[in-house]
N, C-alpha and C positions, 0 to 999 in steps of 0.2 A: 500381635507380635510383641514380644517382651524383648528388652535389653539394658545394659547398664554399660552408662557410660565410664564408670568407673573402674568396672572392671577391667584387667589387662587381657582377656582371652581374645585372641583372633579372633578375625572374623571365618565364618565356617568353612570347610574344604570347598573349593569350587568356587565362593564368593570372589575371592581376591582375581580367580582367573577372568571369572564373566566382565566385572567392571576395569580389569585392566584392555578384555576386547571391547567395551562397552565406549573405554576410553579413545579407543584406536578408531572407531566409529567416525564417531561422533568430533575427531580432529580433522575426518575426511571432509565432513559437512559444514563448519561450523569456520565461519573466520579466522584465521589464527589470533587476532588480537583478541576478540569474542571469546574465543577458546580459554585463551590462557588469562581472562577476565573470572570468567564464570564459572568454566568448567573443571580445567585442568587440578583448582586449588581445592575440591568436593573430597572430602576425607570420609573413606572408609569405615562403618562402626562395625562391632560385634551386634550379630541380630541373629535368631531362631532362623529365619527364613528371608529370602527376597532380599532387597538392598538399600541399608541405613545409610544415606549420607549426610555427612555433618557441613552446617554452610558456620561462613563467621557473625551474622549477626541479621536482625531481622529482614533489613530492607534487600540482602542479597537474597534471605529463601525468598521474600514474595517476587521478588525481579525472577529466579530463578524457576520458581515453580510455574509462573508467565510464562517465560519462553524458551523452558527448555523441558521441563517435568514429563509431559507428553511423549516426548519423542525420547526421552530417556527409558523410558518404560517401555516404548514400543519397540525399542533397539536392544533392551534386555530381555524381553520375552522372544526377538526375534531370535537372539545369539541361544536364550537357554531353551530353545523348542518349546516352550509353554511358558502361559504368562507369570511375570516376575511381579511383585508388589515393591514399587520403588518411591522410599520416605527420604522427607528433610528434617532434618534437625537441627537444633541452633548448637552452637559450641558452646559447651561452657568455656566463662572467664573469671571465674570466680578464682582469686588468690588463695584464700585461705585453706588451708587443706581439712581443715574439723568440719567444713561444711558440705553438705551435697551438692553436687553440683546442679546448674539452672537449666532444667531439661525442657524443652517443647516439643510438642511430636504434633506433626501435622500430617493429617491423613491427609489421600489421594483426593480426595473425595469431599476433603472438608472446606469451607469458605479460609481462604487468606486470613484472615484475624478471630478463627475459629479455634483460640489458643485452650491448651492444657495445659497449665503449669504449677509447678514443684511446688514453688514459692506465691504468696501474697503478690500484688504489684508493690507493693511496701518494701516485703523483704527483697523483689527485684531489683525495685529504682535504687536499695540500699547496695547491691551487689554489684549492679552494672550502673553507677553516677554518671556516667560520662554517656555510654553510647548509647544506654535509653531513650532518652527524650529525643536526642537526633535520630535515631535510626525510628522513633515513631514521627517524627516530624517529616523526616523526608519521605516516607511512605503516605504521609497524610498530601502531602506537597505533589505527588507524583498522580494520585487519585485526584486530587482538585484539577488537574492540567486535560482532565476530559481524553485523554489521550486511549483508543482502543489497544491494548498489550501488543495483538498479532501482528498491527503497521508499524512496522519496524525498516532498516535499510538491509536486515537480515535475509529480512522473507520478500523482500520486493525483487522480482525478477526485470535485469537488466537487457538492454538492446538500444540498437540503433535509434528506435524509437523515442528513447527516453532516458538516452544518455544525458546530454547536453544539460537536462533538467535534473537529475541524478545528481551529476556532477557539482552545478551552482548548490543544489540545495546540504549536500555534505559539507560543501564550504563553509554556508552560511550556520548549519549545526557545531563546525568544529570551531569558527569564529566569527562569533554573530557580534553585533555591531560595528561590523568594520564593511568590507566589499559589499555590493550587492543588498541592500536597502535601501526600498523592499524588495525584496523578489516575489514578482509577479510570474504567477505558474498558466498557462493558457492550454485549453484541450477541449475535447469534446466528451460527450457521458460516457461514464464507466470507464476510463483510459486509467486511472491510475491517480489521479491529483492525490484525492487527500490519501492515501496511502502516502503517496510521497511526501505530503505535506506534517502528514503524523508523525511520518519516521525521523523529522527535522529533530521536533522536541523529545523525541524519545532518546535521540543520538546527544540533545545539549545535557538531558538528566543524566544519562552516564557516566559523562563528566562532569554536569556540575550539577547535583543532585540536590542544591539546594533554590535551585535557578525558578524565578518565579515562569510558570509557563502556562498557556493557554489554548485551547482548543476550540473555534466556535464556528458554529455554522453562521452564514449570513443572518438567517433568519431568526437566530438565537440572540444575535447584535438587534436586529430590531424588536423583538419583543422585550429585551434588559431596556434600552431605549425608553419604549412606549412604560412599560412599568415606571423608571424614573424618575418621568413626568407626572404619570398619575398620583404616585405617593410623594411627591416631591422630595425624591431621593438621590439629590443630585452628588451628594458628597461621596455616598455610597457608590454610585455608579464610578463616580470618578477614579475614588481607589482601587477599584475592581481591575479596570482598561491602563490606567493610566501610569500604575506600578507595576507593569509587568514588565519581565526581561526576553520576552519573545509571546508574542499576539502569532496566532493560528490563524488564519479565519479563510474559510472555504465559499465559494460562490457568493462574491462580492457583487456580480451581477443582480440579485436579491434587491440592493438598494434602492434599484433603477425606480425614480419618481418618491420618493419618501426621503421628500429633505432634512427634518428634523434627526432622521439620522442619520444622513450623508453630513448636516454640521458638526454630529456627536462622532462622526468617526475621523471628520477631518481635523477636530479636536483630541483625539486620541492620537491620531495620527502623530500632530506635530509632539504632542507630550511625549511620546516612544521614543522618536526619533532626536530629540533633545536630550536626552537622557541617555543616547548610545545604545537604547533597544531596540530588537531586531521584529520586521514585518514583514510575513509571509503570507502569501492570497493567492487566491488560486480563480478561475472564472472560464466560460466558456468561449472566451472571446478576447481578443487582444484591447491591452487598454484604448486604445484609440477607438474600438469596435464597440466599445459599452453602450447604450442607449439611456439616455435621462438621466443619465452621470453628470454634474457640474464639471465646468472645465478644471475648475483646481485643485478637485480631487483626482479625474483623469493626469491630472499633471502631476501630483502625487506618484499616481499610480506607475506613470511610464518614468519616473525619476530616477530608477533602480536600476533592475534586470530584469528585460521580461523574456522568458524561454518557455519554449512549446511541449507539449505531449504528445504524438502524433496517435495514430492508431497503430497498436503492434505488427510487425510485419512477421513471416511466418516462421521463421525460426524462431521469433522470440515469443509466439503462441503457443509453438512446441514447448517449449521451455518451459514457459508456463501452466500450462496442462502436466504437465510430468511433475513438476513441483507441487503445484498441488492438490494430482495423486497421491503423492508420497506423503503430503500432509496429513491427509483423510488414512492413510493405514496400508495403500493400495499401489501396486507396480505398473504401469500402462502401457500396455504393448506401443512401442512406438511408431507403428505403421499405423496404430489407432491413434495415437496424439496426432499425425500427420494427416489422416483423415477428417479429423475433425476440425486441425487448426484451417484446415485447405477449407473447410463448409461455413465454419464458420469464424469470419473477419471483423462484426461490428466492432467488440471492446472485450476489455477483461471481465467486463460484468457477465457479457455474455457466455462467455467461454468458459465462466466458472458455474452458471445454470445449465449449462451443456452437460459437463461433468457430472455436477452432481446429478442429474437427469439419469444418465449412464450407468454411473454407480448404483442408484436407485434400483432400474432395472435389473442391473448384473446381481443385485443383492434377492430382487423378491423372486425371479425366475430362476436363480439357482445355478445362472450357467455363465461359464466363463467371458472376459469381456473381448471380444475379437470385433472385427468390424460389422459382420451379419448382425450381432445383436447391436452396435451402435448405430444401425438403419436401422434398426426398431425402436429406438428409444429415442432417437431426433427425429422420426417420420417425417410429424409434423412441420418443425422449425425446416427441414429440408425442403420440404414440401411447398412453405411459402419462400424460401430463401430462393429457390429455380425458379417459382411462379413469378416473381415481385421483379427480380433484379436479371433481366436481359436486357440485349442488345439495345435493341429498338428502346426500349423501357429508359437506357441511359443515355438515348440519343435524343431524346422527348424532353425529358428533363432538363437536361443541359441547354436543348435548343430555347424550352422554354423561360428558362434561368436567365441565357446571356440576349434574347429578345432576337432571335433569328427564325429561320426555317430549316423544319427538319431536313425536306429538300437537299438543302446548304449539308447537311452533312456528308451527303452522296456526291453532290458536283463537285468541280475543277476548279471553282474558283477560290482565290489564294488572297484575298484582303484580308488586312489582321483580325477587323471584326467577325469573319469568319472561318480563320485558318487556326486562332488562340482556342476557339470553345470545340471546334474539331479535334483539336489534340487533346481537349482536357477530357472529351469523349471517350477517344480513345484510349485517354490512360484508366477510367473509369475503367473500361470494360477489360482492360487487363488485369484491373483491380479487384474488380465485385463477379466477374463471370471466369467460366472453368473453360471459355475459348479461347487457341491458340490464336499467337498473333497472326497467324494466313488467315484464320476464320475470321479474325477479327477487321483485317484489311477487305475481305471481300464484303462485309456488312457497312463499309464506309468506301461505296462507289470501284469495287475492283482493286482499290489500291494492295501496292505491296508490301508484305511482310517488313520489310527495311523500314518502311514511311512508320508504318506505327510504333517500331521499335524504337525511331530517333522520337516519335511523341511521347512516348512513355519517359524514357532518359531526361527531354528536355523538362517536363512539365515536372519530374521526381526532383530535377535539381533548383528549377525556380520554387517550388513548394518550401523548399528548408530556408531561402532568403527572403521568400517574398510575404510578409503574413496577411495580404487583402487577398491574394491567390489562395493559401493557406485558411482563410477563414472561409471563403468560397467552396474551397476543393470538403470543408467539414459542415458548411452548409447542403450538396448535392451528393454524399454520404449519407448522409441522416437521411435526409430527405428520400435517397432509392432502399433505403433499408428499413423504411415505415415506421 
């Protein structure tokens, strides 16, 4: 594709029309703040073909071509019936008018810092003094922060489920070290944590993109740890943890029984937290719930906010099945997103190998995606999903969990020790199986429809205050889902 930014000619007949619909898109989709961040200010160049957009300086094309490049292309090729080829380019800023201007052209296809340019770094850093070094700083700044581009508060799909956590951690993004340090994130596998936990510091770079940030797994803390010691690198380690202005760090549960680094992080801990920096953790379990935790890091821990991730409920599986569909290229019948979110319940991890499963099939058979062919492409998972998780199955479980008799789940008697774990039954099997509440009253000794409906209600509204019920109700989850 050849162009010259110095030229004055338009851009070709048709160009100006496709990206002012390309524009119209894509303000459907896209935040309005987001929009009018990222998108809205993408200038137009003259090009042979397809669509040159000029950004203002480094660090926006590679943000840009992160998380939006994709789907720009695919919203162009869908607007022009056939595929568009869609570049970034840097703006020139060069004053002097006897000079050429400072071109970059970065293909589709090429790595982020896969630059072609005009000029020397020389004659660059000469042209641009100023927003060189920053705009490779804060690129370098933003790569060091471990953070995955896609976990963003963009792309993470909202609900009832994971409002409440949604909510805290946007706070703590727009103003970290003030409320809610630390914020303690609690859930079960695959629900969504470090997504959420990612899009914290992806949201503090946007504003403040020179913001020291970090991303670590637990297990990443204890191996920096154990390195440390071995090289007696303690100075090192310390400037790593202890200057930053927001610590990541996922499945602190990891810790449990490895002192040496439960003192290195309770060391970090208090260093952060003196210094007005913010600490975000995430775990499967509520602080109180940790095992082989010291008590004053658990007191640490619950010293903040700690807020739950539940598992998604079914509108917000749909949601998320259709979103991303639409990621991968793909429209999904949505009596098929409802099928599938109805089959399957465990977590978003699961829900997005369902998908892709789907896709797979609809790609190599050649035939459209309707629900006949999604019973063929989840046979299996359905297969053991009806095998594994009935009635009886969660009556057993639970009986055995709360130390009763299955018996007890059939009879009339009404003592708390045995009236609490029949309701939590009950709400199970509303939960995990496709029978109606009659079916489900008559698998727990005849009773009526009404009786299970108020178990359901009551055990739905203690779940969200109660977090040893809450930790329970994602213990005998797992546990019936294998």
């Amino acid at each position: 594709m050849s162009m010259n930014h110095a030229s004055s000619a338009a851009a070709r007949p048709g160009q100006d029309e496709l990206w002012q619909a390309c524009l119209d898109v894509m303000a459907q989709e896209v935040p309005a703040q987001q929009f009018a961040t990222w998108i809205r200010p993408l200038q137009l160049c003259p090009a042979e073909d397809g669509l040159v957009l000029e950004v203002g300086n480094r660090f926006k094309l590679d943000w840009i071509r992160a998380q939006y490049l994709q789907r720009l292309s695919e919203v162009a090729g869908q607007l022009a019936g056939e595929p568009v080829a869609v570049e970034l380019v840097i703006a020139s800023r060069v004053a002097a008018p006897r000079r050429a201007p400072v071109a970059f052209r970065v293909q589709e296809s090429s790595p982020a810092n896969d630059l072609d340019a005009t000029f020397s770094d020389e004659e660059v850093a000469a042209a641009l003094p100023d927003a060189a070094p920053a705009r490779t700083a804060s690129a370098r700044n933003r790569e060091a922060s471990r953070l995955d581009p896609r976990r963003t508060f963009d792309t993470l799909v909202e609900g009832s489920a994971n409002r409440m956590a949604r909510a805290a951690a946007m706070h703590v993004a727009n103003s970290p070290g003030q409320l809610y340090n630390p914020l303690f994130i609690y859930g079960g596998v695959g629900l969504g944590k470090t997504h959420l936990l990612q899009a914290v510091g992806h949201q503090l770079l946007d504003t403040r993109p020179g913001a020291r940030v970090l991303y670590t797994h637990a297990e990443q803390f204890v191996s920096d740890v154990v390195k440390s010691y071995q090289r007696k690198a303690f100075d090192e380690f310390k400037s790593r943890y202890h200057s930053l202005d927001l610590l990541l760090i996922d499945d602190v549960q990891f810790f449990a029984g490895k002192e040496k680094t439960q003192e290195e992080f309770f060391n970090a801990f208090e260093a952060l937290l003196s210094k007005k920096s913010h600490i975000v953790m995430t775990s499967d379990t509520y602080p109180k719930g940790l095992a082989n935790i010291t008590a004053r890091l658990v007191s640490r821990f619950d010293s903040g906010l700690t807020v739950a991730i539940e598992p998604p409920e079914l509108e917000m599986r749909v949601a998320i099945l259709l979103k991303k569909a639409q990621a991968e290229g793909h429209e999904l019948p949505e009596d098929v997103a409802f099928f599938v979110a109805k089959n399957v319940r465990a977590n978003v991890r699961e829900l997005e190998g369902a998908l892709q499963n789907i896709l797979a099939y609809s790609r190599f058979s050649g035939r459209p995606i309707d629900i006949g062919l999604v019973r063929e492409a989840l046979r299996d998972l359905l297969s053991i999903k009806n095998r594994q998780i009935s009635v009886e199955n969660i009556q057993k479980t639970v009986a055995d969990f709360y130390k009763i008799k299955v018996a007890d789940m059939h009879s009339k008697k009404r003592p708390a020790n045995i009236a609490k774990p029949r309701q939590i039954a009950m709400y199970l099997a509303k939960e995990l199986t496709q029978k109606s509440l009659p079916e489900i009253g008559d698998m727990f000794g005849g009773r009526d429809h009404t009786t299970v409906l108020h178990a359901v209600r009551k055990i739905t509204a203690e779940r969200a205050t109660d977090p040893d019920l809450n930790q329970n109700l994602h213990v005998l989850e797992q546990t019936l889902r294998g």
